[in-house]
C-alpha positions as CSV (number, residue, x, y, z in Angstrom):
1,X,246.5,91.9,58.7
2,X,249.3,89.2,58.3
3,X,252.0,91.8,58.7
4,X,250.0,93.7,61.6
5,X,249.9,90.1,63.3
6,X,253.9,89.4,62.4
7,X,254.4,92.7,64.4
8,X,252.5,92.1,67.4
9,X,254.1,88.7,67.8
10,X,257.5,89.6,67.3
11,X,257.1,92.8,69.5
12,X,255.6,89.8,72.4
13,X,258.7,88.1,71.8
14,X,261.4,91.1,72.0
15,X,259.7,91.9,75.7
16,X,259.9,88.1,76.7
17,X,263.5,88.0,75.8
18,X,263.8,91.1,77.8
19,X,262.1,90.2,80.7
20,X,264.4,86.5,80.7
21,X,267.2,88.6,79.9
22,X,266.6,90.9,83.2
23,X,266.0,87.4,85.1
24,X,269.3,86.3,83.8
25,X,271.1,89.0,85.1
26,X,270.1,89.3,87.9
27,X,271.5,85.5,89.0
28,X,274.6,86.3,87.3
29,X,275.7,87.7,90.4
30,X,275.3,84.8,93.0
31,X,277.6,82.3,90.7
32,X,280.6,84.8,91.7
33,X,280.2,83.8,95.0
34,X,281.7,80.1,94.1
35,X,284.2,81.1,91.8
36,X,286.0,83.6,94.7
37,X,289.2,82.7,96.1
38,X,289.8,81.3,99.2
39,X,290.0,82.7,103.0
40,X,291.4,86.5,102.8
41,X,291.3,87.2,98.9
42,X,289.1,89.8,98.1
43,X,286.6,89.1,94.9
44,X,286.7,92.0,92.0
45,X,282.7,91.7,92.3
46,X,281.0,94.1,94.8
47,X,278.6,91.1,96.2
48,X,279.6,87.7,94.8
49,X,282.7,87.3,96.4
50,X,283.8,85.5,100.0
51,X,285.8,87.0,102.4
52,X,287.3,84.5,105.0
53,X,285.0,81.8,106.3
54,X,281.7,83.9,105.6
55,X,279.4,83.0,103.1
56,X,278.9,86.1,100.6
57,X,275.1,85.9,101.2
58,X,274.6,86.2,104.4
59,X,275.9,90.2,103.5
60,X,272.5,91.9,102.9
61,X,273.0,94.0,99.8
62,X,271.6,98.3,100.3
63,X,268.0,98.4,99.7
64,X,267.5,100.9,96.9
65,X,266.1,104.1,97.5
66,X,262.6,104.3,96.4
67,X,262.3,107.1,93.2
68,X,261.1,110.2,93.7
69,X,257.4,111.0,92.7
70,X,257.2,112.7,89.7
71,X,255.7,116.2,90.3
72,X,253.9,118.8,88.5
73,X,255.6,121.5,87.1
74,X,254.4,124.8,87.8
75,X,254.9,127.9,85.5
76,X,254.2,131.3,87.0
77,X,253.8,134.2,84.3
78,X,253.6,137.6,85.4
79,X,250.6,139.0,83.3
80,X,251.4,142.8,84.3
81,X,254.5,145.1,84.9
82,X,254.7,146.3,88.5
83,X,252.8,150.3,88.7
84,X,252.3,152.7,91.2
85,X,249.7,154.5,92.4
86,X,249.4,157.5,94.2
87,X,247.0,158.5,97.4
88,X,246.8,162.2,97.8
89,X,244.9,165.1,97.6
90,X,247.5,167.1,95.4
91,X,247.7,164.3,92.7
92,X,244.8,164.0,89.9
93,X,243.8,162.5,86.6
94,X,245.4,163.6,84.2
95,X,242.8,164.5,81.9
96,X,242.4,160.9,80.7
97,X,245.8,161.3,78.3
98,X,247.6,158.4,78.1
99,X,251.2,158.7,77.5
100,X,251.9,155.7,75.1
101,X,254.2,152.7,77.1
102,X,254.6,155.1,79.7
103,X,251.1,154.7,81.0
104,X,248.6,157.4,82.1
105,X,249.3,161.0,83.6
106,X,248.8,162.4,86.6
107,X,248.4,166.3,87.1
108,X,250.1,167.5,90.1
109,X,249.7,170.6,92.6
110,X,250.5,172.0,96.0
111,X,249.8,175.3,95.5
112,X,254.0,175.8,95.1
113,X,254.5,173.1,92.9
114,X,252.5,172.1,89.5
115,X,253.4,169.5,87.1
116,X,252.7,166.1,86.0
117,X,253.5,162.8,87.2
118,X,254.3,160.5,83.9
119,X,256.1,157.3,84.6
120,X,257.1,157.7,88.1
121,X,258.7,161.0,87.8
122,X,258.0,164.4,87.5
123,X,257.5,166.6,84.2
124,X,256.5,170.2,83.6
125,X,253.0,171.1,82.6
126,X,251.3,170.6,79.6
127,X,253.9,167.8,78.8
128,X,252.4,166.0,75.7
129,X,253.3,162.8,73.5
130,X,256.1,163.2,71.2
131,X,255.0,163.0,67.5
132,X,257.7,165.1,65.1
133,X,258.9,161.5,63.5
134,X,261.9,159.8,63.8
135,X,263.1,157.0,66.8
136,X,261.3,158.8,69.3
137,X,257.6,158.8,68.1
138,X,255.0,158.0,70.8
139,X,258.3,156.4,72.4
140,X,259.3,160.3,74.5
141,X,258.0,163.1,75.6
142,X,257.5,166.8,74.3
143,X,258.5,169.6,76.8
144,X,256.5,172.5,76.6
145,X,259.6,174.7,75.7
146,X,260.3,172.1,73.0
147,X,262.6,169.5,74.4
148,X,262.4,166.3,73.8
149,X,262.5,163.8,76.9
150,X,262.9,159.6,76.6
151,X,261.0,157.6,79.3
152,X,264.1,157.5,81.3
153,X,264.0,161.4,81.9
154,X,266.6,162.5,79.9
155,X,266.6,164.7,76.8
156,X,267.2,163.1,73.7
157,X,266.6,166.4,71.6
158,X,264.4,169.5,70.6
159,X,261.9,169.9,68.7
160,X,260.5,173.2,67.0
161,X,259.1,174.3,63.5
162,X,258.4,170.2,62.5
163,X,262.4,169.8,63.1
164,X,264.0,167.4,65.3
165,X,267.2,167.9,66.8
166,X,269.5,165.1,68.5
167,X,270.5,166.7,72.0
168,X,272.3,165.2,75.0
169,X,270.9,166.8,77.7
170,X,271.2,164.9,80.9
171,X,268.5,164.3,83.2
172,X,266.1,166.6,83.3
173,X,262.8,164.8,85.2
174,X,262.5,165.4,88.7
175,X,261.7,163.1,91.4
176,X,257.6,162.3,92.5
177,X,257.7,165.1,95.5
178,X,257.1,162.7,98.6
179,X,253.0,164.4,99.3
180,X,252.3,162.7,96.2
181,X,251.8,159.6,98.1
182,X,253.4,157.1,95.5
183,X,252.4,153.2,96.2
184,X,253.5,150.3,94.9
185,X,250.9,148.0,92.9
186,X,251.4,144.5,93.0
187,X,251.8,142.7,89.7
188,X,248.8,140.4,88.8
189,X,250.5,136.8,88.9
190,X,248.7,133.8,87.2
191,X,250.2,130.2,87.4
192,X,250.3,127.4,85.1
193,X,250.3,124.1,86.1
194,X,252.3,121.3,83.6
195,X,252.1,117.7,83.3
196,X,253.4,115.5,85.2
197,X,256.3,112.9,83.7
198,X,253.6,110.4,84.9
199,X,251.2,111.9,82.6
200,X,253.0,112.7,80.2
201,X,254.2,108.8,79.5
202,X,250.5,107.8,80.3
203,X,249.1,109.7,77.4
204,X,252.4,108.5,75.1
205,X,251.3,105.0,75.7
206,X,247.2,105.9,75.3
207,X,248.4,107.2,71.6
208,X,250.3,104.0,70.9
209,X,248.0,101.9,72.2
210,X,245.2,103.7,70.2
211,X,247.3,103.8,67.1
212,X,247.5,99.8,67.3
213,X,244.2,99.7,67.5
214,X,243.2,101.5,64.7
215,X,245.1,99.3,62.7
216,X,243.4,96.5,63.7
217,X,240.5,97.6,63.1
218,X,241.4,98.9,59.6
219,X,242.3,95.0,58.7
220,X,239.8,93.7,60.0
């Protein structure tokens, strides 16, 4: 409790010496305004000096600007990647497959044209999940005639008889044909809102000051 007590008083003392230090300087700067030179000389301080037969203080000094309110900081997450949807008779589930990252599949037809719709582009028929092995599983497509397709379109490889084989192909997915009625979905946004640097020192000071007491109450 001794100790507890020797702390308290000398932390009273450092802030008084502080706060007469503070005092201190600020009157520093009205002594320079006797020790300036005479009419014409120009004093090295920005306020103390004289200039001529004018009395330094009668110079108001700048007001200071007022700070800046602290404010909150606000964090906005995007929760889900931009998709598209698409609003037409010639465009339907497709089959309730989902197609791994690249989302869900749509079966297309126009009576000229069938395929599906897998990732924003278009793929033949009876495209399925790639799942021979290897870099590529459940991470591209299988091509009915055995190609192998990444989600960027372009063929990686084949694929026959449970063997994989590393192909550069080019692009081979088509465009969405425009009748498919592709729209854009907005992304569901959610924001966060921080603390404030107001708060944040509040609760700094709460803990100390909860700390201290806690101490206290242990020697008492």
């Amino acid at each position: 409790m001794k100790k507890l007590f020797v702390v308290l008083v000398t932390c009273g003392v450092l802030a008084m010496s502080g706060i007469a230090d503070a005092k201190g300087g600020g009157s520093s700067g009205g002594g320079g305004s006797h020790s300036s030179g005479g009419a014409g000389g120009h004093s090295s301080s920005s306020f103390g000096g004289s200039k001529g037969g004018y009395s330094s203080s009668s110079v108001s000094r700048p007001s200071q600007t007022a700070a800046a309110p602290a404010r909150s900081t606000t964090t906005t997450t995007t929760t889900s990647s931009t998709s598209t949807r698409y609003n037409s008779p010639y465009v339907g589930g497709g089959g309730g497959m989902m197609y791994g990252g690249m989302g869900m599949g749509y079966g297309y037809t126009n009576g000229l044209l069938t395929g599906m719709i897998i990732a924003n582009m278009m793929h033949p028929h009876n495209t399925v999940m790639y799942t021979g092995g290897g870099s590529y599983n459940n991470n591209a497509l299988l091509y009915p005639d055995g190609r192998v397709v990444n989600q960027q379109g372009y063929q990686v490889g084949t694929y026959a008889n449970g063997q994989f084989n590393a192909v550069n192909g080019g692009m081979v997915a088509q465009q969405v044909p425009n009748d498919a009625g592709a729209q854009q979905v907005q992304p569901v946004i959610i924001q966060q809102v921080g603390m404030s640097a107001t708060e944040i020192v509040a609760v700094v000071f709460l803990s100390i000051f909860a700390i201290l007491l806690f101490l206290i109450l242990i020697g008492l």
